[in-house]
C-alpha positions in Angstrom: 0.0 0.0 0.0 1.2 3.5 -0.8 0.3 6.5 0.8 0.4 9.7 -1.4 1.8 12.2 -1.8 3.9 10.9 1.6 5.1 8.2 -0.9 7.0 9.0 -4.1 4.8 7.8 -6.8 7.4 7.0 -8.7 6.7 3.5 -7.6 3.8 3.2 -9.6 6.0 4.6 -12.7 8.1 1.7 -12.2 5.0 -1.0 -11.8 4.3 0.3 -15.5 7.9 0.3 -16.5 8.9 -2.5 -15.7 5.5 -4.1 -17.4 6.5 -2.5 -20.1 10.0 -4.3 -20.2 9.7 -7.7 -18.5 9.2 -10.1 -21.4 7.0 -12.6 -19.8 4.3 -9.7 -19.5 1.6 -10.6 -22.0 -0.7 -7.9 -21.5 -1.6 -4.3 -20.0 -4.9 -3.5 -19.5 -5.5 0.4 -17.7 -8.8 3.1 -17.3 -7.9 6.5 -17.5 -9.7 9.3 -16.0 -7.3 12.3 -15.7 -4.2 11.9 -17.7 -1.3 14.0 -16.8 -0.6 16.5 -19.8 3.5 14.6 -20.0 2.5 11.4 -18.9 4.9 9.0 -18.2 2.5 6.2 -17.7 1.1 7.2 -20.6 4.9 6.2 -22.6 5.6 3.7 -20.1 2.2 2.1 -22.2 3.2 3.4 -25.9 6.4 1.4 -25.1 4.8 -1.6 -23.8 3.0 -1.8 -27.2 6.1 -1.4 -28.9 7.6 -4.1 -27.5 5.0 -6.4 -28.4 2.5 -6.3 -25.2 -0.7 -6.5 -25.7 -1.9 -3.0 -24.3 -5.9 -1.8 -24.0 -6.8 1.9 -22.4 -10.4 3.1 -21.4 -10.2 6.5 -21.6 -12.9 8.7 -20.0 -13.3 11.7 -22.8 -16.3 13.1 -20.0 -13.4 14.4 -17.4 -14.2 18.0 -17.2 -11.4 20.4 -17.9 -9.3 17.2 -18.8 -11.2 16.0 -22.1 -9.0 18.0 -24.6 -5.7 16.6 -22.8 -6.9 13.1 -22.8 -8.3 13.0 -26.3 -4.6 14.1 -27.3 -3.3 11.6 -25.8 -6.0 8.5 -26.7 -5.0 9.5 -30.6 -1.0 9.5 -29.7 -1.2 6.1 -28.4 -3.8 4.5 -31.0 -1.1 5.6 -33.2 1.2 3.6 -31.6 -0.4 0.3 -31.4 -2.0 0.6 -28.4 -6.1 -0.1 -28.6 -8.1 2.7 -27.3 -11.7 2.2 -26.1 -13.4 5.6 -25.6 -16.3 6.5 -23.4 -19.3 4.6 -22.7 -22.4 6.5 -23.6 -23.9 8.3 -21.0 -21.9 6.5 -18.6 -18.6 8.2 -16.5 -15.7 5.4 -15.8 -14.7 7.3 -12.7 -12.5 3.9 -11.5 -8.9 4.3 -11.3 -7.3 0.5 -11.7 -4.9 -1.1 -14.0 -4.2 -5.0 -14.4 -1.2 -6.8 -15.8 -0.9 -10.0 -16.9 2.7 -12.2 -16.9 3.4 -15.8 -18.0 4.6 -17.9 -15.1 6.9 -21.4 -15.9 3.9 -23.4 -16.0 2.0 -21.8 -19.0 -0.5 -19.7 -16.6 -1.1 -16.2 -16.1 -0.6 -14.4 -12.8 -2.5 -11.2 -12.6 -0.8 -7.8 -11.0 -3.3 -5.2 -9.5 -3.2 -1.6 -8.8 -6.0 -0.5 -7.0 -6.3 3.2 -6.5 -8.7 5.9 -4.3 -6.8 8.7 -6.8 -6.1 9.4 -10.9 -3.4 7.7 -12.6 -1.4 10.9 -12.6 1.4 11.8 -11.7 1.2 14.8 -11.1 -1.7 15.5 -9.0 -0.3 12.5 -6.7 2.0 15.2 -5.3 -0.4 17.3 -4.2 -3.0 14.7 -3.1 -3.8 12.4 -0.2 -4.4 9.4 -2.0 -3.7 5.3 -1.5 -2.3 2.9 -4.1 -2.7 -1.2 -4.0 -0.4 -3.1 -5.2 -1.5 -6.6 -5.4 -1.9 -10.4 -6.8 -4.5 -11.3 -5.0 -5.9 -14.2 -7.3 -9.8 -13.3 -6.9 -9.6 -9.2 -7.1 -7.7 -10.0 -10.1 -9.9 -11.8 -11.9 -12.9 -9.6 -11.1 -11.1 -6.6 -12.3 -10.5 -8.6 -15.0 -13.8 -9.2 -15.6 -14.7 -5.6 -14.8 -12.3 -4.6 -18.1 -14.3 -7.1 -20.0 -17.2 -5.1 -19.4 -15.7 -1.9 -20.1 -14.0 -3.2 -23.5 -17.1 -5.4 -24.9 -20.1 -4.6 -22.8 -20.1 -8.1 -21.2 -22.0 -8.8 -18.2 -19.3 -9.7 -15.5 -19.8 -12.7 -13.0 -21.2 -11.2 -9.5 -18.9 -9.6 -8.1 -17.7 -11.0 -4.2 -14.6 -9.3 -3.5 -14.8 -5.7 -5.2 -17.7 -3.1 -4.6 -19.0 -1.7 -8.2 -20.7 1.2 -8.9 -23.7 -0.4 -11.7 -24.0 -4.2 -9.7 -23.3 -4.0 -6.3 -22.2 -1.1 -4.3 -25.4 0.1 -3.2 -26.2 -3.1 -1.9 -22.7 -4.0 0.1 -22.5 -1.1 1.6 -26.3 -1.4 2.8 -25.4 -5.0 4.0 -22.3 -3.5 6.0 -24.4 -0.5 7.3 -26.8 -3.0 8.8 -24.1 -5.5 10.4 -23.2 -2.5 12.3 -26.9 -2.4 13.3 -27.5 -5.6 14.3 -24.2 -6.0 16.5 -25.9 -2.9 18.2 -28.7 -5.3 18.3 -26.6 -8.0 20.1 -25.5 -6.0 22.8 -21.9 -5.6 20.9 -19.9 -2.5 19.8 -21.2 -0.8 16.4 -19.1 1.7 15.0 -18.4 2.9 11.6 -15.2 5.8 10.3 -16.0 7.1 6.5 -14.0 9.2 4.8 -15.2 11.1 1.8 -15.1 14.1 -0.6 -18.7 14.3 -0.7 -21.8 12.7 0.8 -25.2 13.6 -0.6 -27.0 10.4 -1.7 -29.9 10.4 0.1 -30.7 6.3 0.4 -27.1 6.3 2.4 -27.7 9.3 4.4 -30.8 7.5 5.7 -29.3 4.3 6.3 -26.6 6.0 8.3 -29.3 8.1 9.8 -30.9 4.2 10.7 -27.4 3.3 12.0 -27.2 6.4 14.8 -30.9 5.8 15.9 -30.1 2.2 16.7 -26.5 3.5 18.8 -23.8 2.7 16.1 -21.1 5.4 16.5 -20.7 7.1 12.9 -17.6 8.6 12.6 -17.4 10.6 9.0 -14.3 12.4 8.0 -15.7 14.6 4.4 -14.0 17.2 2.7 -16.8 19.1 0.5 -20.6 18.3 -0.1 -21.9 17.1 3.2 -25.8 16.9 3.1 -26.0 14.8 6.3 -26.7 16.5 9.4 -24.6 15.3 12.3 -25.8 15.5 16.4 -29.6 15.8 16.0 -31.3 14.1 18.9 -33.2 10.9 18.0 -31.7 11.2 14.0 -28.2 11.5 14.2 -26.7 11.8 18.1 -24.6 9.6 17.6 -23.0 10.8 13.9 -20.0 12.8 13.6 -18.5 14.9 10.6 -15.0 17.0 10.2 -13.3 18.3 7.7 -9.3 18.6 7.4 -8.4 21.4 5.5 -4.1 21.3 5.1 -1.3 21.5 2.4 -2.9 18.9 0.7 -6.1 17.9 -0.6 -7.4 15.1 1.3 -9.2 13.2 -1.8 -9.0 9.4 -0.6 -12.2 7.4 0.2 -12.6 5.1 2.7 -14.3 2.9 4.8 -14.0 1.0 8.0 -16.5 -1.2 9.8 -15.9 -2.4 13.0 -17.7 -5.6 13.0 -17.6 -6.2 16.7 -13.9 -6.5 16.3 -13.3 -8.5 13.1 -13.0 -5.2 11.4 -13.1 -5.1 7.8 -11.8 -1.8 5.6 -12.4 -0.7 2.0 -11.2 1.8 -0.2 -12.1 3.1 -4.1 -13.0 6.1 -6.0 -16.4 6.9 -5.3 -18.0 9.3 -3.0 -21.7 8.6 -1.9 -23.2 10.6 -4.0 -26.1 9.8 -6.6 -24.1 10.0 -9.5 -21.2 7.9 -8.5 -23.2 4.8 -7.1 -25.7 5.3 -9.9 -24.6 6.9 -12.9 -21.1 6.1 -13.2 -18.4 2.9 -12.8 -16.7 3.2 -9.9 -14.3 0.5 -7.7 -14.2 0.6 -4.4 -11.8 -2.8 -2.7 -10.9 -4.5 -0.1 -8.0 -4.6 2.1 -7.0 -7.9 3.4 -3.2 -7.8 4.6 -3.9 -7.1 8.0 -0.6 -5.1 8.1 -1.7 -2.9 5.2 -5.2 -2.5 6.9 -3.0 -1.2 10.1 -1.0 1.1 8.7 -4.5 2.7 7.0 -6.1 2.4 10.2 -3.6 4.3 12.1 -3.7 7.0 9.4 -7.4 7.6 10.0 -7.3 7.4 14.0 -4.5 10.4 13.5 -7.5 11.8 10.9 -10.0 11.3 13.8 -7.6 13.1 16.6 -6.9 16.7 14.3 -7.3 19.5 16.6 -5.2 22.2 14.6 -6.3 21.8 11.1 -9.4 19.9 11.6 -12.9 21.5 11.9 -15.7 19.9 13.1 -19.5 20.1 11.1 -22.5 21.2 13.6 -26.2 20.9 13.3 -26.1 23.6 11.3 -23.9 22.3 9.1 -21.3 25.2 10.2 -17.8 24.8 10.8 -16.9 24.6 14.4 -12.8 25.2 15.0 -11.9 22.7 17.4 -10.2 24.3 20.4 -7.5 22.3 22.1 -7.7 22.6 26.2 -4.3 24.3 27.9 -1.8 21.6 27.6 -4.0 19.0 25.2 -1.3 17.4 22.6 -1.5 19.3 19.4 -2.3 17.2 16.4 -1.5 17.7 12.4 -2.7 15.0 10.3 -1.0 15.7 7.3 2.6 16.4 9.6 1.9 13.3 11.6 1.0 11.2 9.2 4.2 12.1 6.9 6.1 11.4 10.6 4.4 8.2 10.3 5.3 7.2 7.0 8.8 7.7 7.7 9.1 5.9 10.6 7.8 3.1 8.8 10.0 3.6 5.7 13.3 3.8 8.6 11.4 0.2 10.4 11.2 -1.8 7.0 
């Protein structure tokens, strides 16, 4: 798991260049929402093609403000080879994966993932707080395989089991999580949910949440922008938090972590709850399995969750409220701790 922009990203330029290189790869397959104007994923790919990889790029021509740039660059690299599937019709491909495929000794294919909560870019990664997978997990890969499939011939995929997919079965998931929480609550066990978004104004999630607080989860929502859910209203949403870090860098990942009465399970992806990314658009939200990936993501939220000098919090009037630290409280900077963090873990491994 990377952690941007604490991470350099050029470890993501190397994933593609060394695709591009290794001889056993067979195939690249990447969707494209907001090309960087010099990409260098964007040669890493024209090179793969040259060298005899089978290369395919969706490329979302409804980005606004970045349609020119990646049109310019869908016609550079259908020149070279590579083949170029354009925009579904009335349909945004807001998901930010890529897949490669390598020959193993024994004849099979062994997938490589990247999973992301932030553009394939470059350049906006330094100025972003976003997370990267990395991954061969066997199933994810071949349900992202399956997802390109759609994307690239409008078949209908298998049901998908591991991944969360705007179009089949996000809605639904994240329903089935929300009410986990509820029935733990329920059972006389521990509910609690943290959500982190850009924007939150889907009204069939605000109510379930709403459902959630009534019942005694504890909601814990970090959002950036668009927040349409009233936190702290008696007998709605007591028990429903919302704050809003505002630093050097634009807090842009999504995530989400459910408690389940201890057996916690965590998920990231590109969609905000709003109506147009669960309904309207294709979106990914995943997994995270490796418990010490799901740590390291969990610790960067709790430091999220403890902001007291760049963190505001949302009241009942949806107003911000600056949080006031007491005479001698520890002072917390997400951003500064987390890149503290990151280090420390960099100096460990």
């Amino acid at each position: 798991m990377l952690h941007f922009p604490y991470h350099s990203y050029n470890y993501i330029l190397q994933f593609f260049n060394q695709a591009a290189i290794d001889p056993h790869v067979a195939e690249i397959k990447v969707a494209f929402y907001r090309m960087a104007s010099d990409s260098l994923i964007g040669n890493a790919l024209i090179s793969a093609a040259k060298n005899g990889k089978k290369v395919t790029v969706f490329i979302e021509l409804k980005a606004r403000f970045d349609e020119e740039n990646n049109l310019i660059w869908a016609e550079k690299m259908q020149k070279e080879g590579i083949r170029i599937i354009y925009s579904i019709p009335g349909l945004k491909v807001h998901a930010k994966v890529a897949l490669v495929k390598k020959k193993t000794d024994d004849g099979s294919n062994k997938i490589y993932c990247f999973f992301g909560t932030g553009n394939l870019n470059e350049k906006t990664a330094s100025i972003y707080c976003d997370h990267g997978l990395l991954t061969c997990h066997t199933k994810m890969g071949q349900e992202l395989d399956e997802l390109f499939k759609y994307l690239y011939r409008r078949k209908q995929p298998k049901p998908f089991k591991h991944l969360l997919v705007s179009q089949f079965n996000i809605v639904e998931e994240f329903n089935k999580l929300i009410q986990r929480e509820v029935n733990h609550v329920k059972n006389g066990k521990e509910g609690r949910i943290i959500i982190k978004l850009n924007n939150i104004e889907e009204r069939g999630m605000i109510d379930k949440l709403y459902e959630a607080s009534r019942a005694g989860v504890k909601v814990e929502m970090i959002v950036r922008s668009i927040c349409c859910l009233i936190p702290g209203i008696e007998d709605m949403s007591e028990n429903i938090t919302v704050r809003r870090i505002v630093g050097r860098y634009l807090e842009h990942a999504r995530v989400f972590w459910f408690n389940n009465a201890g057996k916690d399970e965590l998920f990231m992806g590109s969609a905000d709850w709003m109506k147009r990314n669960l309904k309207s658009r294709i979106e990914v939200t995943f997994p995270v399995y490796d418990q010490e990936v799901k740590q390291e993501v969990k610790e960067i939220l709790n430091l999220q969750l403890q902001d007291n000098t760049k963190a505001v919090m949302l009241d009942e009037n949806l107003k911000n409220v600056r949080i006031e630290p007491s005479k001698g409280e520890k002072l917390y900077n997400a951003q500064v701790d987390t890149y503290a963090m990151v280090k420390k873990w960099e100096q460990i491994s």
